[in-house]
C-alpha positions as a printed Julia matrix, in Angstrom:
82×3 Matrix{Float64}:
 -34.99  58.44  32.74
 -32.66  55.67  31.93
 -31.01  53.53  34.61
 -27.55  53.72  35.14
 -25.68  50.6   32.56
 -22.15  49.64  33.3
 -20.93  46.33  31.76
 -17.37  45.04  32.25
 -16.18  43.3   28.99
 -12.77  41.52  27.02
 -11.82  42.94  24.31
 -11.71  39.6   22.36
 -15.31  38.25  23.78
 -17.21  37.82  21.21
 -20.63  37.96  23.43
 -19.44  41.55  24.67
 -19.27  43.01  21.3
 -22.67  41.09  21.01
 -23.74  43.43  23.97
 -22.18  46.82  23.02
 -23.86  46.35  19.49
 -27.03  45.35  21.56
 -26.79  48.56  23.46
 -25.68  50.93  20.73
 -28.41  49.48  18.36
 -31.19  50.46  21.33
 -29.64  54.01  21.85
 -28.49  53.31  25.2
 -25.94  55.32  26.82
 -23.32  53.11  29.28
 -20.53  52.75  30.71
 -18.16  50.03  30.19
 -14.6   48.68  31.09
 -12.62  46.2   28.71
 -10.91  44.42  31.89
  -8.07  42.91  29.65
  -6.45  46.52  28.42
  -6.13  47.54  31.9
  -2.49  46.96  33.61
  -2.01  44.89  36.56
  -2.66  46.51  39.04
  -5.99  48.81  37.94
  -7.16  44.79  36.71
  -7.02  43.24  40.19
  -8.79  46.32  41.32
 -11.67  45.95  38.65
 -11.85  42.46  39.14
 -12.58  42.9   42.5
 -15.55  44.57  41.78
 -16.87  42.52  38.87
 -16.23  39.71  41.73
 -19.1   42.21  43.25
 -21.53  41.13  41.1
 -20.69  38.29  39.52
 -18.63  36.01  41.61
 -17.78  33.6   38.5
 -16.2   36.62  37.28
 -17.14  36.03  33.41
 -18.16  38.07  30.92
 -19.85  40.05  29.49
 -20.98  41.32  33.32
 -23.73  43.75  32.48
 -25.26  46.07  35.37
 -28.57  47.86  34.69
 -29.47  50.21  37.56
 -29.44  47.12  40.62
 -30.01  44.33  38.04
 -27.25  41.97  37.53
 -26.86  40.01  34.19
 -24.04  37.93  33.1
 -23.86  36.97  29.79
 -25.39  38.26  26.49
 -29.08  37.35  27.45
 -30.8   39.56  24.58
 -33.95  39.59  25.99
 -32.98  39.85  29.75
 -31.28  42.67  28.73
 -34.13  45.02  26.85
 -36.48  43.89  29.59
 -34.23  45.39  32.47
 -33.96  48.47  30.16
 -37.47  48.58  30.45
């Protein structure tokens, strides 16, 4: 059964298209949040809980059950997928 993927992304990043592609090209099914389309007030909310898990609060943040990994990290990323 997979684990549980929720990644918090820009819209512009570069590296978080880099990660959806990543994910889509492995068939994985996630969840994800581009934190820059939301209005003010649901964006402090999300950024409070990216801050969470990644307290530098960049992106991509990419969570994989418990596993916590910012940044496209290719192979960190099909290894916590297992």
């Amino acid at each position: 059964m997979q684990k549980p993927v929720k990644i918090y992304t820009l819209s512009t990043c570069s590296h978080c298209k880099a990660t959806k592609k990543l994910l889509d090209d492995c068939g994985v099914t996630y969840d994800f949040t581009d934190v820059d389309l939301l209005d003010i007030e649901e964006r402090a909310a999300v950024l409070e809980d990216v801050k969470k898990w990644n307290p530098q609060c960049s992106f991509p943040t990419i969570i994989i059950g418990d596993k916590v990994i910012v940044g496209y990290k290719e192979d960190e990323i099909k290894e916590a997928l297992g």
